[in-house]
Structures are given as C-alpha cells and as structure tokens.
C-alpha positions, 0 to 999 in steps of 0.5 A: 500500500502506498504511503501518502505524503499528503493524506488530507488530500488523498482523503478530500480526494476519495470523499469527493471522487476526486481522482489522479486523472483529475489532478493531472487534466487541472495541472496539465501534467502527467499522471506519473506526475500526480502520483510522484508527488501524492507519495513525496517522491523527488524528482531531478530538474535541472539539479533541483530536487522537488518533492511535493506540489509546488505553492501554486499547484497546491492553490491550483488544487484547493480553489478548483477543487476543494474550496470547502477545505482549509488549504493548511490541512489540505496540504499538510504533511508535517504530521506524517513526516515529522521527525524526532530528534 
C-alpha cells in the first residue's frame, strides 16, 4: 500500500471522487506526475530536487477543487513526516 505524503488530500480526494486523472487534466501534467508527488517522491530538474506540489499547484488544487477545505490541512504533511530528534 502506498504511503501518502499528503493524506488530507488523498482523503478530500476519495470523499469527493476526486481522482489522479483529475489532478493531472487541472495541472496539465502527467499522471506519473500526480502520483510522484501524492507519495513525496523527488524528482531531478535541472539539479533541483522537488518533492511535493509546488505553492501554486497546491492553490491550483484547493480553489478548483476543494474550496470547502482549509488549504493548511489540505496540504499538510508535517504530521506524517515529522521527525524526532
């Protein structure tokens, strides 16, 4: 089972039957895309690592999508990938 980097947003996305597919047509990019940063994988762009959707992807997503939901939430990952010292 695939761990979420983002489960706030996987679950406003099962809630609503908002799918990959979705994301990908609103973002204008691939699939894979959509499904490397759900998960949090990086990705190498020119030496720069990403993980995760971007500030403007994210506010693309929440004000399309998902306007009844707090964007904080939404994208809030802190709570899965937290570490301790």
């Amino acid at each position: 089972m695939e761990k979420a980097f983002y489960p706030n947003l996987v679950k406003a996305m099962r809630d609503k039957g908002v799918t990959k597919t979705d994301l990908a047509t609103l973002l204008g990019v691939r699939f894979s895309t959509i499904t490397d940063k759900l998960e949090g994988n990086t990705t190498s762009n020119n030496k720069t690592y990403n993980i995760g959707f971007t500030f403007l992807e994210s506010f693309i997503i929440s004000r399309t999508l998902f306007k009844e939901y707090d964007i904080m939430w939404l994208f809030d990952c802190e709570t899965v990938h937290s570490t301790t010292a």
